[in-house]
Biopython code that builds the backbone (N, CA, C, O; Angstrom):
import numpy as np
from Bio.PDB.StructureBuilder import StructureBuilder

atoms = [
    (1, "UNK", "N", (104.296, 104.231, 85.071)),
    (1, "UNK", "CA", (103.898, 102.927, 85.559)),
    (1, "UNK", "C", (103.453, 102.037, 84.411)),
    (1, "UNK", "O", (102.803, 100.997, 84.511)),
    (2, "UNK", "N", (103.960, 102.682, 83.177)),
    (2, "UNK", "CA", (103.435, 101.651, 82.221)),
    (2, "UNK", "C", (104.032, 100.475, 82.064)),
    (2, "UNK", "O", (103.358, 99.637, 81.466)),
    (3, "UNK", "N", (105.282, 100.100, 82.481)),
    (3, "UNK", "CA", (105.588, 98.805, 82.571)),
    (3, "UNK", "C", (104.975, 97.626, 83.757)),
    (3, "UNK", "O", (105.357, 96.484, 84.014)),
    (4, "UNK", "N", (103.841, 98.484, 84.337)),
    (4, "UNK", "CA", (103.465, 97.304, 84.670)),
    (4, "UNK", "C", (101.977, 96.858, 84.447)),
    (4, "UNK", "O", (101.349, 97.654, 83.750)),
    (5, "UNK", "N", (101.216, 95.679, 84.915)),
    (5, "UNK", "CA", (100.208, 95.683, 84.120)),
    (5, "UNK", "C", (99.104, 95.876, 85.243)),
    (5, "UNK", "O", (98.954, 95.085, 86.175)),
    (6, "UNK", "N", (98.554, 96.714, 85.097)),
    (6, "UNK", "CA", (97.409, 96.946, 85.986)),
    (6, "UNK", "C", (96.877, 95.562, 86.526)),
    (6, "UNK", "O", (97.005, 94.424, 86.072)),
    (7, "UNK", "N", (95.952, 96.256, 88.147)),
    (7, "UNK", "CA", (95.763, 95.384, 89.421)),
    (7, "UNK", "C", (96.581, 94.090, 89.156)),
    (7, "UNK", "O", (96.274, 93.085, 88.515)),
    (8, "UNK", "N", (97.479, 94.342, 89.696)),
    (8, "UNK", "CA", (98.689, 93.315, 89.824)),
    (8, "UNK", "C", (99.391, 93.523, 91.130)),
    (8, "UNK", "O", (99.461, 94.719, 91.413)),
    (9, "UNK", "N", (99.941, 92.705, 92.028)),
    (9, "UNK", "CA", (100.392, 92.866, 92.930)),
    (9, "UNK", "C", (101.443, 93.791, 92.981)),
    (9, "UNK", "O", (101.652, 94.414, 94.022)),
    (10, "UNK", "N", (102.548, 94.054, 91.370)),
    (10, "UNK", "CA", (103.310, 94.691, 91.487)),
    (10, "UNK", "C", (103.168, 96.107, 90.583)),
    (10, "UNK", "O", (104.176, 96.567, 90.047)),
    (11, "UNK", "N", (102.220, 96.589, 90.482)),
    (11, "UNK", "CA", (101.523, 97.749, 90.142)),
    (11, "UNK", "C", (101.305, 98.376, 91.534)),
    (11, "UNK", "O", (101.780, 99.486, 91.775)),
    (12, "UNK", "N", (100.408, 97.512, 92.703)),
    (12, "UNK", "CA", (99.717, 98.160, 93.767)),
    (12, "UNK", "C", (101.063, 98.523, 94.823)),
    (12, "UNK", "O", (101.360, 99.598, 95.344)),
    (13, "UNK", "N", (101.625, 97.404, 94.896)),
    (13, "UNK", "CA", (103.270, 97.697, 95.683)),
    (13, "UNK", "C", (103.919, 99.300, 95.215)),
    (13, "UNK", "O", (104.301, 100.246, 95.903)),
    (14, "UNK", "N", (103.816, 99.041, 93.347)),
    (14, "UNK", "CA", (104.953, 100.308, 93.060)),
    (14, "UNK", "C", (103.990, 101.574, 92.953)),
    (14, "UNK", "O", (104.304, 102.754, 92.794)),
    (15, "UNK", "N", (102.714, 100.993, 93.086)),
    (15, "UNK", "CA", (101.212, 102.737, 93.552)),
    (15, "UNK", "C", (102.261, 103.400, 94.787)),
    (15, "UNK", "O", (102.938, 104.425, 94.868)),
    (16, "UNK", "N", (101.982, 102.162, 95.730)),
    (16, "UNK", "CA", (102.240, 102.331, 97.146)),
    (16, "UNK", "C", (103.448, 103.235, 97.745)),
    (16, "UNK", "O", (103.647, 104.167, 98.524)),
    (17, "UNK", "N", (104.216, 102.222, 96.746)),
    (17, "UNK", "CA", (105.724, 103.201, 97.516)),
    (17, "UNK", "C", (106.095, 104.520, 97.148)),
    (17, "UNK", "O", (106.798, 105.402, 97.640)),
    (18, "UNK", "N", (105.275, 104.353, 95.939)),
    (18, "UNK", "CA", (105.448, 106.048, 95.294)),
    (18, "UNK", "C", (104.554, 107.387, 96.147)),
    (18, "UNK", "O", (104.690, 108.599, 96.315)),
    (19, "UNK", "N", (103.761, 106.490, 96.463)),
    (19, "UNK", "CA", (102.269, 107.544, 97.632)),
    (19, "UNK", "C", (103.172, 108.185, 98.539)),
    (19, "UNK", "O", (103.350, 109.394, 98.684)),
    (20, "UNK", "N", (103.826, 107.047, 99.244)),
    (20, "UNK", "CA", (104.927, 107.113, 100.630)),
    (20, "UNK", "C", (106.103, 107.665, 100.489)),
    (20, "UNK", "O", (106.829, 107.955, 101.441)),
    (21, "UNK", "N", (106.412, 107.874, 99.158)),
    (21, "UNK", "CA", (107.681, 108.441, 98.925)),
    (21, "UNK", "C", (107.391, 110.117, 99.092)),
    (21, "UNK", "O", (108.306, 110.927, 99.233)),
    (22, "UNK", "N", (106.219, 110.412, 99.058)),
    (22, "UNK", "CA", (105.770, 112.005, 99.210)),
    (22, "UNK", "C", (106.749, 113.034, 98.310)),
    (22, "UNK", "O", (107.068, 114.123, 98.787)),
    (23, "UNK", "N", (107.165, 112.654, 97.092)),
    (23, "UNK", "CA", (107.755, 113.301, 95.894)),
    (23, "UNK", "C", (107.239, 113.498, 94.876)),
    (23, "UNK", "O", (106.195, 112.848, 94.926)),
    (24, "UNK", "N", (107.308, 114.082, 93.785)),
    (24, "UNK", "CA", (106.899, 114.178, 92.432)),
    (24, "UNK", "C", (106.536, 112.726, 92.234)),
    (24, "UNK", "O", (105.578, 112.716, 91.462)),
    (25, "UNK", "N", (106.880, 111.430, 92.597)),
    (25, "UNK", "CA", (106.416, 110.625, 91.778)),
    (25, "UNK", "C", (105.063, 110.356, 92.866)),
    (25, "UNK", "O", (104.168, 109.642, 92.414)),
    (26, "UNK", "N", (104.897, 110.879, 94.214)),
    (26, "UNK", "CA", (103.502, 110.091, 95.004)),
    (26, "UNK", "C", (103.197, 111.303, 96.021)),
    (26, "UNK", "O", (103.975, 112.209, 96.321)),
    (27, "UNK", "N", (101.969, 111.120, 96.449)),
    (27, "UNK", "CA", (101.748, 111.677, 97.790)),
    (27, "UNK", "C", (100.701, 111.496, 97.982)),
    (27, "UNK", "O", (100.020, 111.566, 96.960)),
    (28, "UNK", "N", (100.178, 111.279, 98.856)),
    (28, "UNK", "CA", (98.744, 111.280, 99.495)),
    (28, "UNK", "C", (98.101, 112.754, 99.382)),
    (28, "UNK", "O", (98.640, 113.822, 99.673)),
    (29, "UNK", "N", (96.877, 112.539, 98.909)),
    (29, "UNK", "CA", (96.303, 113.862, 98.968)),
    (29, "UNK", "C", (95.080, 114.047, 100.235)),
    (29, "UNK", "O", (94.533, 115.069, 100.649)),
    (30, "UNK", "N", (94.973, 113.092, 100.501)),
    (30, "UNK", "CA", (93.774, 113.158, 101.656)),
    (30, "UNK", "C", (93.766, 111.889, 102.659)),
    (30, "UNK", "O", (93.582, 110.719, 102.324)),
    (31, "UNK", "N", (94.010, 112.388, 103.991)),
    (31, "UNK", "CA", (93.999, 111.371, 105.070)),
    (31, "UNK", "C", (92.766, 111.655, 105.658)),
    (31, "UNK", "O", (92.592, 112.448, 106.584)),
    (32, "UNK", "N", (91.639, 110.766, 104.913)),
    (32, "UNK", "CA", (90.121, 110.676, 105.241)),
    (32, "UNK", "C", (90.109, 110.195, 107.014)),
    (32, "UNK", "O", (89.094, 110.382, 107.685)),
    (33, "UNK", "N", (91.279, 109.614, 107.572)),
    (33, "UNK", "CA", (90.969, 109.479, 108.968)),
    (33, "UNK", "C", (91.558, 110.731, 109.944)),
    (33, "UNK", "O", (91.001, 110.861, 111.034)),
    (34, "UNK", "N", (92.301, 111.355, 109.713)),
    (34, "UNK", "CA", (92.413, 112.721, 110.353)),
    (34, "UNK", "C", (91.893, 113.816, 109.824)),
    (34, "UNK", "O", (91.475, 114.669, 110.607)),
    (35, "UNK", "N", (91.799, 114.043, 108.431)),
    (35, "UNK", "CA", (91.699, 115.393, 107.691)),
    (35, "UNK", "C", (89.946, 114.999, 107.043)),
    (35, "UNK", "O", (89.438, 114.168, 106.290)),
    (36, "UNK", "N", (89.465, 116.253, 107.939)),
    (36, "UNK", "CA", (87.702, 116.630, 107.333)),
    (36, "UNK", "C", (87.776, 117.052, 106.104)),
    (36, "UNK", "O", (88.685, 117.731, 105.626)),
    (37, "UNK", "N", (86.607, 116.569, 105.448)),
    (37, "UNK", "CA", (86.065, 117.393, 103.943)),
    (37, "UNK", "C", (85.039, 118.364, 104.426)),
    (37, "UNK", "O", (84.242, 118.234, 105.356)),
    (38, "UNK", "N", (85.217, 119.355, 103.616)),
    (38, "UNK", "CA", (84.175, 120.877, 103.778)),
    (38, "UNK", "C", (82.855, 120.166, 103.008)),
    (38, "UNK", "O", (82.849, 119.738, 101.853)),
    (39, "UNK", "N", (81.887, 120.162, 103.843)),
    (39, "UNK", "CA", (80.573, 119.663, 103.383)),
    (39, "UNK", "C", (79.545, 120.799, 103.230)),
    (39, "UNK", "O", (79.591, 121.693, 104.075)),
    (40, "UNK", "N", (78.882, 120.849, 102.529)),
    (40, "UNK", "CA", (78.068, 121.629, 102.300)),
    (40, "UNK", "C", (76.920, 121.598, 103.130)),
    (40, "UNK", "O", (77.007, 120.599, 103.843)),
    (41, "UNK", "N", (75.720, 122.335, 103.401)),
    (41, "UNK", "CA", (74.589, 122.349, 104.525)),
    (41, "UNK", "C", (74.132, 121.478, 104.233)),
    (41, "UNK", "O", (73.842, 120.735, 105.170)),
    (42, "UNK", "N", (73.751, 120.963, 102.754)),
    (42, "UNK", "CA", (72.893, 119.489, 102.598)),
    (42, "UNK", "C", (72.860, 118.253, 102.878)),
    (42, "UNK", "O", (71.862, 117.540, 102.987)),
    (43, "UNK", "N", (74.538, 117.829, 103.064)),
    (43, "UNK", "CA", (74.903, 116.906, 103.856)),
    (43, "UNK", "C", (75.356, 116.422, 105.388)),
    (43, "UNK", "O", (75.479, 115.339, 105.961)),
    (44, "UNK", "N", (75.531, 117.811, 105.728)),
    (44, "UNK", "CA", (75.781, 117.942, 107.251)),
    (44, "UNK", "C", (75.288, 116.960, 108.149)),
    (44, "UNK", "O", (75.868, 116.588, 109.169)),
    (45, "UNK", "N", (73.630, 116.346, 107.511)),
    (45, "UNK", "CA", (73.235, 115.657, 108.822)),
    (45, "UNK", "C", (73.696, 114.088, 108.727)),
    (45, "UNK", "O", (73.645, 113.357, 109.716)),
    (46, "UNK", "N", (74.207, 113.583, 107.288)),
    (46, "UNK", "CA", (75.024, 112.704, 107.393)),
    (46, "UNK", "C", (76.535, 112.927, 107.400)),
    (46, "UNK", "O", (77.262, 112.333, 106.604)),
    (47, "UNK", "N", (77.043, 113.870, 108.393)),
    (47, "UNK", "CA", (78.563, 113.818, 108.293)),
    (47, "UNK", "C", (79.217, 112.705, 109.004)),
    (47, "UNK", "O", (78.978, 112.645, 110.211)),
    (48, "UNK", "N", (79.939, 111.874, 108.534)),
    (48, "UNK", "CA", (81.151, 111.228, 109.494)),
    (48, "UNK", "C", (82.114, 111.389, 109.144)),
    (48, "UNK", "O", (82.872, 110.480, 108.805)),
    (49, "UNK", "N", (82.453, 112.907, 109.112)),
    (49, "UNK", "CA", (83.753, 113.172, 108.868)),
    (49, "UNK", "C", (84.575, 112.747, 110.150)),
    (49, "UNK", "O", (83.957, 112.818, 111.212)),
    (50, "UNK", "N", (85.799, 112.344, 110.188)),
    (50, "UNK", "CA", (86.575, 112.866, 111.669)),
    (50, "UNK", "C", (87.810, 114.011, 111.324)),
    (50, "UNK", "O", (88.025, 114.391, 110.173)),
    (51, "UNK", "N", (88.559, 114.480, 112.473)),
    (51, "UNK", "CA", (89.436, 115.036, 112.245)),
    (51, "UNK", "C", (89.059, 116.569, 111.872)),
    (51, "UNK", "O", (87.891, 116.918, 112.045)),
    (52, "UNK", "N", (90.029, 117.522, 111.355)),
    (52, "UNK", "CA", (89.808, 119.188, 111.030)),
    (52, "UNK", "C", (89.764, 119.229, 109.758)),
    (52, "UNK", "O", (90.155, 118.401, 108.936)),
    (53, "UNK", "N", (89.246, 120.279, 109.615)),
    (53, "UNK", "CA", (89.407, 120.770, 107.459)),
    (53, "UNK", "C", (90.199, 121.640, 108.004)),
    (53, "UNK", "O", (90.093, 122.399, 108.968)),
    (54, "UNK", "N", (91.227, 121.357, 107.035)),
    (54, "UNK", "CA", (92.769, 122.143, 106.887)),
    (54, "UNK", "C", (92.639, 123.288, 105.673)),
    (54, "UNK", "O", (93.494, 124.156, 105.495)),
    (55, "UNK", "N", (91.488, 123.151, 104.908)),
    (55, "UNK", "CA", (91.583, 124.144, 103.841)),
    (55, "UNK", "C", (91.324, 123.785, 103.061)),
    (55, "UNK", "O", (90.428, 122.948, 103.173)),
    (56, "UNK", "N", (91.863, 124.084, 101.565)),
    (56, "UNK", "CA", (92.156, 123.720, 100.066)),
    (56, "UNK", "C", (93.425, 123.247, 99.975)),
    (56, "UNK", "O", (94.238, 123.708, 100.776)),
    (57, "UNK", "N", (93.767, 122.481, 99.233)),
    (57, "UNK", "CA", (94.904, 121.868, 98.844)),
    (57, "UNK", "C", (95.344, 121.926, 97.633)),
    (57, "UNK", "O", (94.650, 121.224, 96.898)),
    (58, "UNK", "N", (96.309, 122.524, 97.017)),
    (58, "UNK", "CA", (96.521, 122.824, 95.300)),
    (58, "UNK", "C", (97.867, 121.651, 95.411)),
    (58, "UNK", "O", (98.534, 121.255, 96.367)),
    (59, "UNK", "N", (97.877, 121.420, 94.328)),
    (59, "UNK", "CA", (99.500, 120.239, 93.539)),
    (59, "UNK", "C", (99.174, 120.898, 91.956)),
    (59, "UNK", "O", (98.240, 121.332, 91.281)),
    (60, "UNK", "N", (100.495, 120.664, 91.899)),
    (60, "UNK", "CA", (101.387, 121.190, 90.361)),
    (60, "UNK", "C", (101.682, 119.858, 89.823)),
    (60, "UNK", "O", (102.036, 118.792, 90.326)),
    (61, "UNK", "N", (101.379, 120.333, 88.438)),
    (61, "UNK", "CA", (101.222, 119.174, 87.483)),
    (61, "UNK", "C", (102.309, 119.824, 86.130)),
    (61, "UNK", "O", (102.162, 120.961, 85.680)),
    (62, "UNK", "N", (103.132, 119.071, 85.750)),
    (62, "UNK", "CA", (103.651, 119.472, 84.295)),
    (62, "UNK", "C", (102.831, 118.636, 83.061)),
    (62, "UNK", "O", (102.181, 117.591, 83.090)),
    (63, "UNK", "N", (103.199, 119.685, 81.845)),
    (63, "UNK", "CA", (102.434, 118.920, 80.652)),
    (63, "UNK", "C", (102.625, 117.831, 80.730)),
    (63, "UNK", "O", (103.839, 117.743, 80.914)),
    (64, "UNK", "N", (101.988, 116.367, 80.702)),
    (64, "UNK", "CA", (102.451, 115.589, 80.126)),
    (64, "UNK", "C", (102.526, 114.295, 81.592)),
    (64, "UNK", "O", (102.938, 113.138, 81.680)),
    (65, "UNK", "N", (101.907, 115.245, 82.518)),
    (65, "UNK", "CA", (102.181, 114.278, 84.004)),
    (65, "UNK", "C", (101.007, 113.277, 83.703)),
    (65, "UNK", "O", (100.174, 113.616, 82.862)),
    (66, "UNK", "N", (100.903, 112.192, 84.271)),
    (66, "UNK", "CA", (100.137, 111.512, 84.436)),
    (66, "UNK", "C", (99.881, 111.043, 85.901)),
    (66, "UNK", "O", (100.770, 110.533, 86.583)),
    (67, "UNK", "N", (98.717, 111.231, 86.299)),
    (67, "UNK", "CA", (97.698, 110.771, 87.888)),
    (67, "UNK", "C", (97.212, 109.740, 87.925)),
    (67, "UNK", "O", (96.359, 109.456, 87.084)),
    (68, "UNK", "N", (97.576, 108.863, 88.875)),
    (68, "UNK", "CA", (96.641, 108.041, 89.601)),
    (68, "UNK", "C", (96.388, 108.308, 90.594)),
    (68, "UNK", "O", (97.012, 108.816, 91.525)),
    (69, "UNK", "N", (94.615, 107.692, 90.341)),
    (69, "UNK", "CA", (94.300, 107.935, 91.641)),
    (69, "UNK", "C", (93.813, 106.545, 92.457)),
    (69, "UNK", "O", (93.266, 105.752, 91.690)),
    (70, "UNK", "N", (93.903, 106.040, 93.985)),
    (70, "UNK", "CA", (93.701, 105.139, 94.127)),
    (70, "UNK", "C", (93.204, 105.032, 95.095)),
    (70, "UNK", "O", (94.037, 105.354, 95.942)),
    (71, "UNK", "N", (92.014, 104.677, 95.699)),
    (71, "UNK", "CA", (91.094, 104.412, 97.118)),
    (71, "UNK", "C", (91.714, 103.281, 97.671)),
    (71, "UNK", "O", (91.960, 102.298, 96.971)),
    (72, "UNK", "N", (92.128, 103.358, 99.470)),
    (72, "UNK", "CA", (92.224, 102.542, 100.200)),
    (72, "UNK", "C", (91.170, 102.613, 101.650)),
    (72, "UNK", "O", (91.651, 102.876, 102.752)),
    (73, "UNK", "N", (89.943, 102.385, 101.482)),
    (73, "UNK", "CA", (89.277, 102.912, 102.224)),
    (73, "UNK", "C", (89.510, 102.515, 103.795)),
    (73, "UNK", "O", (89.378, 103.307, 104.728)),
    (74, "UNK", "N", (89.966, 100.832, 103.937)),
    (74, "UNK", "CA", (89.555, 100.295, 104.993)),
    (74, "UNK", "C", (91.174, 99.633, 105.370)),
    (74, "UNK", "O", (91.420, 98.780, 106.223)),
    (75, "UNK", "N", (92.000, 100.214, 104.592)),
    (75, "UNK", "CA", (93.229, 99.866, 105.284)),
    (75, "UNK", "C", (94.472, 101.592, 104.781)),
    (75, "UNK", "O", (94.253, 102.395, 103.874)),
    (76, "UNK", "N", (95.310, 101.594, 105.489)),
    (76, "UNK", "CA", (96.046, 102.705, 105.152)),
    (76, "UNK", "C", (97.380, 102.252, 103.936)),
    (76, "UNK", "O", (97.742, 101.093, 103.730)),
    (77, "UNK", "N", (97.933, 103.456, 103.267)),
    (77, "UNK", "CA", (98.833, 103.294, 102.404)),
    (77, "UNK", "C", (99.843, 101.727, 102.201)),
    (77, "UNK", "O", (99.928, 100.880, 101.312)),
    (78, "UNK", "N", (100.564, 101.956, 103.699)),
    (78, "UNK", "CA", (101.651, 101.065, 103.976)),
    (78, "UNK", "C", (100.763, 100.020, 104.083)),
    (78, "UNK", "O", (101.073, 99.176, 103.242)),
    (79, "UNK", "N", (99.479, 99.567, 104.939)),
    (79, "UNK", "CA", (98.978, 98.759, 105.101)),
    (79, "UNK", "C", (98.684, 98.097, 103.556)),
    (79, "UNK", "O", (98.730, 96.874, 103.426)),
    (80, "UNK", "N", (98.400, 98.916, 102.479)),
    (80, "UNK", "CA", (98.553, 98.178, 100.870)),
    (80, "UNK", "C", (99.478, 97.982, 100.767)),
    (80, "UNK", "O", (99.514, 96.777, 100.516)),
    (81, "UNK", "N", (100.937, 98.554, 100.787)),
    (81, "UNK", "CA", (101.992, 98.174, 100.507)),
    (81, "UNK", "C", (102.795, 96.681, 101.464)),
    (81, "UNK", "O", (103.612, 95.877, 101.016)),
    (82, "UNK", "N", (102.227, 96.735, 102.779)),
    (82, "UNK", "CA", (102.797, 95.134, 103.286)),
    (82, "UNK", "C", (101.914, 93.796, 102.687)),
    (82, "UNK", "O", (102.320, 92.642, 102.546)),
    (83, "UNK", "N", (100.633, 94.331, 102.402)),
    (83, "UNK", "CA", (100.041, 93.256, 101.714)),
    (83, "UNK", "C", (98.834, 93.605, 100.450)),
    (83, "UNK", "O", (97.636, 93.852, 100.584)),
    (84, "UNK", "N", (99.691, 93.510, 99.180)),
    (84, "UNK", "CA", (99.448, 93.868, 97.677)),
    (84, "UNK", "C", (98.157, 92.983, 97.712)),
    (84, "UNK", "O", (96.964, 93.270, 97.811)),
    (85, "UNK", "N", (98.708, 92.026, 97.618)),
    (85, "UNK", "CA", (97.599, 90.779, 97.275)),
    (85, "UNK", "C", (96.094, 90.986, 98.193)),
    (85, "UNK", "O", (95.358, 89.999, 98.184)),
    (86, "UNK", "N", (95.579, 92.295, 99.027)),
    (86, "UNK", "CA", (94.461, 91.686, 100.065)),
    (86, "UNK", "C", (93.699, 92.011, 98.991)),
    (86, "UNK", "O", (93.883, 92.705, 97.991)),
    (87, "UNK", "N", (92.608, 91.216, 99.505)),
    (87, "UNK", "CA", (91.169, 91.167, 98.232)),
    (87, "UNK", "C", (89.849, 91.679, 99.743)),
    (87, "UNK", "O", (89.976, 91.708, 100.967)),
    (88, "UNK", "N", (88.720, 91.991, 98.827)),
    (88, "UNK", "CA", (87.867, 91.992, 100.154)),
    (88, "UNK", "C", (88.040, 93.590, 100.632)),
    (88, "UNK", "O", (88.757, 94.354, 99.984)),
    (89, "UNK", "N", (87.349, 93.999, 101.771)),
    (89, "UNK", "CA", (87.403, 95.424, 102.402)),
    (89, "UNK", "C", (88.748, 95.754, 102.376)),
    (89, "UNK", "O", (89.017, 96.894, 102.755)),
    (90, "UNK", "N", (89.633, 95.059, 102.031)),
    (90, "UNK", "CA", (91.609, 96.073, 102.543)),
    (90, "UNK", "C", (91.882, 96.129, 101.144)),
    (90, "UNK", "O", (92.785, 96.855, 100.729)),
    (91, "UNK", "N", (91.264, 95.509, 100.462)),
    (91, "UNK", "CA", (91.835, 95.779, 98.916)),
    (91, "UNK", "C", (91.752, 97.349, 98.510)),
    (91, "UNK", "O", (90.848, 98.046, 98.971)),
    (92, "UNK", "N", (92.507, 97.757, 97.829)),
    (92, "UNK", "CA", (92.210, 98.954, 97.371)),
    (92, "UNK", "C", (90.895, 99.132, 96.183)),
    (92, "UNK", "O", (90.545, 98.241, 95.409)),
    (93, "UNK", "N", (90.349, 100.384, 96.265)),
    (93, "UNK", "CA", (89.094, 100.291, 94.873)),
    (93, "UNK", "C", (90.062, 100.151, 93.592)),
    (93, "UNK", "O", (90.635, 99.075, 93.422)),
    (94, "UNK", "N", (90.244, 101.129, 92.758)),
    (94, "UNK", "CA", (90.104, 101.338, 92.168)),
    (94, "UNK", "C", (91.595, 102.363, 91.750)),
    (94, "UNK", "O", (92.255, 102.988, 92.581)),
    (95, "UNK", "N", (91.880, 102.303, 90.151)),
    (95, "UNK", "CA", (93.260, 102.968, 89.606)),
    (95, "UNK", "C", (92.323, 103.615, 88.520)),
    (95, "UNK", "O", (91.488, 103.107, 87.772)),
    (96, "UNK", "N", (92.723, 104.831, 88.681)),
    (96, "UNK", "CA", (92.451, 105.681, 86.759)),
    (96, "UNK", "C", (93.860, 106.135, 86.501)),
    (96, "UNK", "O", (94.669, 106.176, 87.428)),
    (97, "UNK", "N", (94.149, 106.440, 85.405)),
    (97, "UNK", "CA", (95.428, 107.118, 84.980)),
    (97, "UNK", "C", (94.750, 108.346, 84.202)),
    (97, "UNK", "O", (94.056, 108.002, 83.245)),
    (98, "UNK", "N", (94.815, 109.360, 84.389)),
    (98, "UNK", "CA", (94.536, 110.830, 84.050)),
    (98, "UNK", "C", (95.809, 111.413, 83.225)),
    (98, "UNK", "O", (96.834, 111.357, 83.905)),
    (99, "UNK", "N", (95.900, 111.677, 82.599)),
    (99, "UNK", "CA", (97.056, 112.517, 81.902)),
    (99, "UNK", "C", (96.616, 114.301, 81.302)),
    (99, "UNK", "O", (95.807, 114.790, 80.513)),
    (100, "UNK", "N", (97.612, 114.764, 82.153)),
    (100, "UNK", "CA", (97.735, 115.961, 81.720)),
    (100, "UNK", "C", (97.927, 116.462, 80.254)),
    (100, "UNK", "O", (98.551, 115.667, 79.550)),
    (101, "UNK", "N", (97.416, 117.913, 79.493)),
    (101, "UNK", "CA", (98.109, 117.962, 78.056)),
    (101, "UNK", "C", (98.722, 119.472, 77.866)),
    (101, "UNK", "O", (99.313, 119.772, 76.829)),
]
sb = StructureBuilder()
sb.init_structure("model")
sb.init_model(0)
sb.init_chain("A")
sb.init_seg("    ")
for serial, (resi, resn, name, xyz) in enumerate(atoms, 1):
    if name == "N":
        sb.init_residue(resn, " ", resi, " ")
    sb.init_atom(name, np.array(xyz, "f"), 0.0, 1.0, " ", f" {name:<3s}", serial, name[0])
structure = sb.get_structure()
């Protein structure tokens, strides 16, 4: 994704379609509205989890892969991808790029 230039409409579009493409280049790793996180006893009494814990989840990485990761808290994947530009609660947080070595 280095040709494009970060938070840009066409960075968040080509995040997007790659998430949805569910291939080596994207996938969602956590659907915070169906799929529970395993909480520990300390937090239990603030849980709002919804949905089941499915487990652990492992992904394969080659040398040299690079991760983003990207929060859409208050709107879903496609919902970033029909509209790049939202600012405000539908905006997405935040991009890191992680690289594997």
């Amino acid at each position: 994704m280095g040709e494009f230039e970060l938070d840009t409409p066409e960075v968040i579009s080509e995040a997007a379609k790659r998430v949805l493409s569910d291939s080596d280049w994207g996938t969602i790793a956590i659907r915070d509205r169906t799929e529970a996180a395993k909480l520990g006893d300390r937090v239990e009494s603030n849980n709002w989890n919804t949905g089941e814990y499915l487990g652990e989840k492992t992904f394969s990485f080659q040398p040299g892969d690079r991760l983003g990761i990207r929060l859409a808290p208050n709107a879903s994947i496609q919902e970033v991808l029909d509209n790049p530009e939202a600012t405000g609660y539908r905006a997405p947080l935040y991009f890191v790029a992680i690289y594997s070595s």
